[in-house]
BAPATOR-493884 format. One record per residue: residue in three letters; x, y, z of N, C-alpha, C, O in turn; chain. Coordinates in nm, 4 decimals, padded with zeros to 6 digits. Each point is the difference from the previous one (the first is absolute). Example, Ala and Ser with C-alpha at 12.3 -4.5 7.8 and 13.67 -1.06 7.14 Angstrom:
BEGIN
+------+----------+----------+----------+----------+----------+----------+----------+----------+----------+----------+----------+----------+------+
: code :      n_x :      n_y :      n_z :     ca_x :     ca_y :     ca_z :      c_x :      c_y :      c_z :      o_x :      o_y :      o_z : unit :
+------+----------+----------+----------+----------+----------+----------+----------+----------+----------+----------+----------+----------+------+
:  Ala :  01.3190 : -00.5690 :  00.7800 : -00.0890 :  00.1190 :  00.0000 :  00.0900 :  00.1200 :  00.0000 :  00.1036 : -00.0019 :  00.0665 :    A :
:  Ser : -00.1386 :  00.1069 : -00.1385 :  00.0820 :  00.1190 :  00.0060 : -00.0770 :  00.1090 :  00.0730 :  00.0509 :  00.1108 :  00.0169 :    A :
+------+----------+----------+----------+----------+----------+----------+----------+----------+----------+----------+----------+----------+------+
***
This chain:
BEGIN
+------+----------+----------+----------+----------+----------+----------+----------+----------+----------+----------+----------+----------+------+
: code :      n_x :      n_y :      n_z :     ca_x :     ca_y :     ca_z :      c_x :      c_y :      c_z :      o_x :      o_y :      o_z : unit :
+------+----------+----------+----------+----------+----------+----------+----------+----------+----------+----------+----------+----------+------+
:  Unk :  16.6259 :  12.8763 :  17.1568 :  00.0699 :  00.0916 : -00.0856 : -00.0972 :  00.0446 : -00.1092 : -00.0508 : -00.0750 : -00.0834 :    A :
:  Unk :  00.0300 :  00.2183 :  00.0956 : -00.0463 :  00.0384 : -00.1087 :  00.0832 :  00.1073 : -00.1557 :  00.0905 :  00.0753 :  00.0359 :    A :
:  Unk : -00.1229 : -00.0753 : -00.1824 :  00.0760 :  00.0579 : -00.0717 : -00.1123 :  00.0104 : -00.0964 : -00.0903 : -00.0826 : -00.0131 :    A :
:  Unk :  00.1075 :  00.2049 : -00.0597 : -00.0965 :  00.0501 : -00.1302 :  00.1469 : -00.0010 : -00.1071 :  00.1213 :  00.0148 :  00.0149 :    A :
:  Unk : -00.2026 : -00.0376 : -00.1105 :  00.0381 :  00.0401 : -00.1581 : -00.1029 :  00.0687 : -00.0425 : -00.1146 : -00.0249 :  00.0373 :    A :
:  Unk :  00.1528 :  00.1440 : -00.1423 : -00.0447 :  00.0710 : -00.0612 :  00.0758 : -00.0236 : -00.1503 :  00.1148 : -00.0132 : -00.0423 :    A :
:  Unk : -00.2384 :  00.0161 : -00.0050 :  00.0370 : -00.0511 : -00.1561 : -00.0160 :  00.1392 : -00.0788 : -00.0907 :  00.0593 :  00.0584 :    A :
:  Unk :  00.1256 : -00.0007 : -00.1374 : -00.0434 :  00.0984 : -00.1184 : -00.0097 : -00.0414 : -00.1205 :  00.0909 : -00.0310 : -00.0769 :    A :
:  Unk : -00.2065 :  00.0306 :  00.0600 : -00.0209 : -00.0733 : -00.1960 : -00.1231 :  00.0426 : -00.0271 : -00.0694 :  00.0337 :  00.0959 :    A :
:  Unk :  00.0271 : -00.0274 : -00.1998 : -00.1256 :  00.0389 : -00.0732 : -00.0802 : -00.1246 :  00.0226 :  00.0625 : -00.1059 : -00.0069 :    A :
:  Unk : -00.1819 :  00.1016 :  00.0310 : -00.1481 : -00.0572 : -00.0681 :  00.0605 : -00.0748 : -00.1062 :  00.0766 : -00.0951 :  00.0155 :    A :
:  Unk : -00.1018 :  00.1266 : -00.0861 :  00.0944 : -00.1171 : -00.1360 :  00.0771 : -00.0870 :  00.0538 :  00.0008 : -00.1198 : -00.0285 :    A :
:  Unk :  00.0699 :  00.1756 :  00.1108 :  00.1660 : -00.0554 :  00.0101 : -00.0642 : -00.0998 :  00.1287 :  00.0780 : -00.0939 :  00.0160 :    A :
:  Unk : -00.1511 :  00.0886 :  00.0435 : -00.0148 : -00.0657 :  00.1251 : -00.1176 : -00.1249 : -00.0643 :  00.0151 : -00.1195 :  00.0251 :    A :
:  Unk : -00.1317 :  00.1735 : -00.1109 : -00.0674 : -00.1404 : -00.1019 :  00.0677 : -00.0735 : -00.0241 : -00.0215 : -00.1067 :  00.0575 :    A :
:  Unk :  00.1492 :  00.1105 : -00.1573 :  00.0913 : -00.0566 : -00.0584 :  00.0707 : -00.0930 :  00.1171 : -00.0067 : -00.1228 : -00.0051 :    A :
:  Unk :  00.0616 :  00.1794 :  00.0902 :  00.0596 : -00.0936 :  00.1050 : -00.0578 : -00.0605 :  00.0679 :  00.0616 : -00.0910 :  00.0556 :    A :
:  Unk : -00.2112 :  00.1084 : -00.0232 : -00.0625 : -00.1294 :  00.0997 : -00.0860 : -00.0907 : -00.1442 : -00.0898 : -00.0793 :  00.0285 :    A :
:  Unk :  00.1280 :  00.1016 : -00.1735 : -00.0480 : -00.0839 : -00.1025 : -00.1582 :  00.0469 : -00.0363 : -00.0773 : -00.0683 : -00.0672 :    A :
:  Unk :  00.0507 :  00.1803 :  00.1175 : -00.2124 :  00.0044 : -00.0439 :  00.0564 :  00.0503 : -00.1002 :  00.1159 :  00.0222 : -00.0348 :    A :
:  Unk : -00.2894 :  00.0023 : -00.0349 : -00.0127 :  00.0344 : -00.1620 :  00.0526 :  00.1837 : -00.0416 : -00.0150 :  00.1008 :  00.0691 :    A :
:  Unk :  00.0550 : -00.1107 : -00.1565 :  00.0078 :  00.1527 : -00.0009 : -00.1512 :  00.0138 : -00.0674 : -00.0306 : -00.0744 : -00.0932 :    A :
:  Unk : -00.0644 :  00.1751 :  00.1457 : -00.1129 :  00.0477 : -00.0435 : -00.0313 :  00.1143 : -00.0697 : -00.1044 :  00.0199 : -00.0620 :    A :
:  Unk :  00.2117 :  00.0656 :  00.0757 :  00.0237 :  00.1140 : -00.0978 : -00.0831 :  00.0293 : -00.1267 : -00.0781 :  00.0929 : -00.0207 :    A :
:  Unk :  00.1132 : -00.1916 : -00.0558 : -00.1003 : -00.0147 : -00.1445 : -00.1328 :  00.0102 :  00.0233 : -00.0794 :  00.0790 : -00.0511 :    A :
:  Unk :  00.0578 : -00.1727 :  00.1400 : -00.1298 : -00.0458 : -00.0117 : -00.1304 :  00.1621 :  00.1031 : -00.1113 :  00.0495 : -00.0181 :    A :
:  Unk :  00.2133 : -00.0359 :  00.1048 : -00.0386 :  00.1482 :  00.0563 : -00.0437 :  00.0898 : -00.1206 : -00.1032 :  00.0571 : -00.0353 :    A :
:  Unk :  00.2167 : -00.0702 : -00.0056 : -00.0056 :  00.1088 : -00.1208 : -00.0987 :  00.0443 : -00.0597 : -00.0417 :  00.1130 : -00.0255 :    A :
:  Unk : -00.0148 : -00.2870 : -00.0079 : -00.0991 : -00.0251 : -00.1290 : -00.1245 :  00.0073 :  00.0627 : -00.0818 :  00.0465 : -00.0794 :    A :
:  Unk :  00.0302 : -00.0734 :  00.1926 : -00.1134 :  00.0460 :  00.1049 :  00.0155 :  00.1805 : -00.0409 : -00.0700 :  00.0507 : -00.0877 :    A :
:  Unk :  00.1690 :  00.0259 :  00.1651 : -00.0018 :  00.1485 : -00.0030 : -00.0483 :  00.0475 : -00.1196 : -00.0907 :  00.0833 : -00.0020 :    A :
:  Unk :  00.1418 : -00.1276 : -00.0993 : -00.0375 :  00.0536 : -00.1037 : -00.1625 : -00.0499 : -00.0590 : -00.0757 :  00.0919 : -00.0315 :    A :
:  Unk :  00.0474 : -00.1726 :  00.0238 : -00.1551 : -00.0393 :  00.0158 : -00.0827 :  00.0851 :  00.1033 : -00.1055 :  00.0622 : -00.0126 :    A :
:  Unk :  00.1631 : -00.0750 :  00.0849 : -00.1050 :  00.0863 :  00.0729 : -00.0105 :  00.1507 :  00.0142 : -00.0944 :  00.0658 :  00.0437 :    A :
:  Unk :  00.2476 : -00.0135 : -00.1042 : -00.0019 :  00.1356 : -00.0591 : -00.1131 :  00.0230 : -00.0918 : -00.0904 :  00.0797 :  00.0253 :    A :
:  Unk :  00.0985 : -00.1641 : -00.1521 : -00.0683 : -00.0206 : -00.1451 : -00.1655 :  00.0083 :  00.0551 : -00.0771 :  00.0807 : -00.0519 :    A :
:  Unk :  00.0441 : -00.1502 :  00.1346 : -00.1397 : -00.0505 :  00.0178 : -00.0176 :  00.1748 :  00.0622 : -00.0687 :  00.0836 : -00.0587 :    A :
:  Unk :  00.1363 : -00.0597 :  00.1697 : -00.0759 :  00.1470 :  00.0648 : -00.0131 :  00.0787 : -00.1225 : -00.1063 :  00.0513 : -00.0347 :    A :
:  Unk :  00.2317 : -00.0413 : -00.0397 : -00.0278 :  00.1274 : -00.0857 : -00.1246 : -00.0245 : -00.1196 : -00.0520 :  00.1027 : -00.0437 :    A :
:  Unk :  00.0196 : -00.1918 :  00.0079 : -00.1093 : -00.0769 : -00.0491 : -00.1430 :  00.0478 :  00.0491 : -00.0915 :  00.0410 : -00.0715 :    A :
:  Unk :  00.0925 : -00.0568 :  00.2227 : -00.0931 :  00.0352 :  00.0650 : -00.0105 :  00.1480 :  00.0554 : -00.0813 :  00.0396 :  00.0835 :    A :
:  Unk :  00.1828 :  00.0362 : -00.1487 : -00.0166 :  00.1126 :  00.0800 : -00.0863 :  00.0990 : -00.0259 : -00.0251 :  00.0894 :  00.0808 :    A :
:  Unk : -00.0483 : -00.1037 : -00.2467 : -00.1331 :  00.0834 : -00.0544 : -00.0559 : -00.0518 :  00.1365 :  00.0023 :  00.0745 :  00.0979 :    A :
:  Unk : -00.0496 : -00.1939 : -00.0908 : -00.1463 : -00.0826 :  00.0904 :  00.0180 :  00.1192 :  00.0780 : -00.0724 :  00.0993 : -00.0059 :    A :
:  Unk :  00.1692 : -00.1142 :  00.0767 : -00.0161 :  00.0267 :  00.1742 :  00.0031 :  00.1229 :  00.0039 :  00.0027 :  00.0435 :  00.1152 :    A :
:  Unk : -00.0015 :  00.0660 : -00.2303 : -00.0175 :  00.1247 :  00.0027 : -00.1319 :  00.0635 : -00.0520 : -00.0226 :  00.1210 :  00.0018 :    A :
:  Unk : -00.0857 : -00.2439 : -00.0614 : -00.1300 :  00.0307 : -00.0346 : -00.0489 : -00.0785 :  00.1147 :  00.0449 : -00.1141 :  00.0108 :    A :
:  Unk : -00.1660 :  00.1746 :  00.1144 : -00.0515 : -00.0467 :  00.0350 : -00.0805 : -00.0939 : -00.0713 :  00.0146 : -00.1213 :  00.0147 :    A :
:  Unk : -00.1119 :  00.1800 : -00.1031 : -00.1107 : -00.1124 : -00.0541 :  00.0860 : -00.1353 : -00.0065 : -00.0269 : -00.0953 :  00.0732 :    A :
:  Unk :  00.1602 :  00.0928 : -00.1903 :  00.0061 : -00.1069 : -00.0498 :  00.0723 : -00.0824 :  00.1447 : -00.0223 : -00.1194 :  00.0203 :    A :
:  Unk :  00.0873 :  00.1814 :  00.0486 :  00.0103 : -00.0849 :  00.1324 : -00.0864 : -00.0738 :  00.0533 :  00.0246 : -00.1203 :  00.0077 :    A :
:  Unk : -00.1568 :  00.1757 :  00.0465 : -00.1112 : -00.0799 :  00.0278 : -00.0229 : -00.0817 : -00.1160 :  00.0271 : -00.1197 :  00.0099 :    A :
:  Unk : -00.0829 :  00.1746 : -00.1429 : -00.0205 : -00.1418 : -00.0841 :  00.1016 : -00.1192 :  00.0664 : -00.0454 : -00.1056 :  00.0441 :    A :
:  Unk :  00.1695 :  00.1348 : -00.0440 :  00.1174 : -00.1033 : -00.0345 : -00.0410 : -00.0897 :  00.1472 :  00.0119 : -00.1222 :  00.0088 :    A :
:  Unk : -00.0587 :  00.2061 :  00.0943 : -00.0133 : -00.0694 :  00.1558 : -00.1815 : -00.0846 : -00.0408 :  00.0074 : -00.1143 :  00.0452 :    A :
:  Unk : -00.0832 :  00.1262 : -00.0796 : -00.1300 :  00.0133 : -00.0366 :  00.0454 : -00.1328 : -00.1058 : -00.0724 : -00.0957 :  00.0275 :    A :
:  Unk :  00.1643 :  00.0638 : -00.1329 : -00.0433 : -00.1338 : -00.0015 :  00.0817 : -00.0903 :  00.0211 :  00.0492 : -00.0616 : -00.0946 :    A :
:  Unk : -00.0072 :  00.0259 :  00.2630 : -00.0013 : -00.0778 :  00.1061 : -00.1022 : -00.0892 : -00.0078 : -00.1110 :  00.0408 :  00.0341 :    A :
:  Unk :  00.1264 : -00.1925 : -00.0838 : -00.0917 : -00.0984 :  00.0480 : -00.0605 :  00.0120 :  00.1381 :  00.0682 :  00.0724 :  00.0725 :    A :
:  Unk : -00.1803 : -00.1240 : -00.0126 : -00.0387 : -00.0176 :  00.1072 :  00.1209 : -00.0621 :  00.1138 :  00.0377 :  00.0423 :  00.1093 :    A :
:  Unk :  00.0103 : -00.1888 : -00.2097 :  00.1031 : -00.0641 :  00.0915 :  00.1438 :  00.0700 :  00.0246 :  00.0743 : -00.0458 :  00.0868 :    A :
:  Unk : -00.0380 :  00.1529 : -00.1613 :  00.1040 :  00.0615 : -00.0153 : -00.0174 :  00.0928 :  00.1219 :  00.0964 :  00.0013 :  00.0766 :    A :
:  Unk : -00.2031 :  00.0775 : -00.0441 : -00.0720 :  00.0879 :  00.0758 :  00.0247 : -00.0684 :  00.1240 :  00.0454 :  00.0348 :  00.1090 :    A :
:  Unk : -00.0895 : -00.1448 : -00.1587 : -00.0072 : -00.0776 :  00.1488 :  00.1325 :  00.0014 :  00.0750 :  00.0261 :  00.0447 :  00.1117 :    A :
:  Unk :  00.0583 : -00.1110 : -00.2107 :  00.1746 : -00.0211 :  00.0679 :  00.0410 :  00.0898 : -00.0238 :  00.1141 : -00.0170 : -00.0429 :    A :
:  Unk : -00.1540 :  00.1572 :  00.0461 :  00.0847 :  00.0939 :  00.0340 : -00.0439 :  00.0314 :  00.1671 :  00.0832 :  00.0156 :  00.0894 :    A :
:  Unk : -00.2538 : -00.0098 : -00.0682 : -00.0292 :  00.0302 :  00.1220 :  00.0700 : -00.1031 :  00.1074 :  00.0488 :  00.0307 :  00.1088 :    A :
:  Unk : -00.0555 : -00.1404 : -00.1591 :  00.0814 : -00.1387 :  00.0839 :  00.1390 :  00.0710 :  00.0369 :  00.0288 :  00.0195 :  00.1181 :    A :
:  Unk :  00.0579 :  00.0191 : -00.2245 :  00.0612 :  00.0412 :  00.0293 :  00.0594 :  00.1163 :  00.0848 :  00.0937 : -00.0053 :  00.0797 :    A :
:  Unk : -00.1506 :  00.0841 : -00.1065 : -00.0322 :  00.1348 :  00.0761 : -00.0113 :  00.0360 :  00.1910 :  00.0394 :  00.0796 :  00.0852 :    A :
:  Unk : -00.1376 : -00.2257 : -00.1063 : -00.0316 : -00.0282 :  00.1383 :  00.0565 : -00.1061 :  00.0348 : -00.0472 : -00.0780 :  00.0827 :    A :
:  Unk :  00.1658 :  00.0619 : -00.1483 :  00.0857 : -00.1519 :  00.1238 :  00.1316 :  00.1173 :  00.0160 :  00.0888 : -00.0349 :  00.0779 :    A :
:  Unk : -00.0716 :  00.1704 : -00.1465 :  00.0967 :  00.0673 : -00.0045 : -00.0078 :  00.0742 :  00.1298 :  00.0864 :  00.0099 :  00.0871 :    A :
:  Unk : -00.1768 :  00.0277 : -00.0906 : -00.0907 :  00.0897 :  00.1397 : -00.0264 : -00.0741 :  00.1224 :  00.0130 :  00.0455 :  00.1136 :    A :
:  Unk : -00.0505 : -00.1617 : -00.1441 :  00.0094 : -00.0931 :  00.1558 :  00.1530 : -00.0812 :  00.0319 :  00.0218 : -00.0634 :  00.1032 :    A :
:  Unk :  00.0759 :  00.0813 : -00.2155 :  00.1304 :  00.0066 :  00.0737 :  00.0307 :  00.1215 :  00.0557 :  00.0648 : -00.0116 :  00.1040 :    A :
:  Unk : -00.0877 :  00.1179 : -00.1355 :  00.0607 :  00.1186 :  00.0376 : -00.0398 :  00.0655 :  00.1727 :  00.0512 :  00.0783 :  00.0799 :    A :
:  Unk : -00.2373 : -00.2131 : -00.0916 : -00.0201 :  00.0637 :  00.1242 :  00.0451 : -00.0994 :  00.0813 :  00.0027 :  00.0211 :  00.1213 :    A :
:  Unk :  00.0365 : -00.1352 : -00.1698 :  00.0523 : -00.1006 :  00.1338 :  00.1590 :  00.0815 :  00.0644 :  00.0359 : -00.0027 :  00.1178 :    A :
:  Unk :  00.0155 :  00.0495 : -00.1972 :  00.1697 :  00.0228 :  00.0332 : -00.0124 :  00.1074 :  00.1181 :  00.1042 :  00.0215 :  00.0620 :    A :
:  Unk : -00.2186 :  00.0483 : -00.0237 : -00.0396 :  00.1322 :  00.0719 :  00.0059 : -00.0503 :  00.1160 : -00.0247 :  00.0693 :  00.0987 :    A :
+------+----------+----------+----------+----------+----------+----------+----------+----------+----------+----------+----------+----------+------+
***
């Protein structure tokens, strides 16, 4: 025997009933930080020069784990092919 239920409730309403956290706030407070920081940055990224300065002083090791990174991003992308 098979049977479905269909529930109708909000996101909210369905956190609340299986007991997880409501994260709302804390979403919030990320969005808005990271609103603050772009608009912060949004001279940089509209002056080339000071963009490069800002990329230009990258430690060596910083440089490094970005290329690390870069290239473990790219050799997942080519395994999934």
């Amino acid at each position: 025997m098979k049977f479905t239920v269909n529930i109708d409730c909000t996101p909210a309403e369905a956190r609340a009933f299986f007991g997880m956290p409501d994260v709302e706030p804390m979403n919030k407070m990320i969005v808005d930080e990271m609103t603050r920081r772009a608009k912060d940055n949004l001279d940089t990224l509209a002056d080339p020069e000071r963009f490069m300065a800002q990329w230009m002083t990258m430690s060596g090791k910083g440089m490094e784990q970005f290329q690390n990174m870069m290239g473990t991003a790219m050799g997942a992308g080519a395994k999934k092919k």
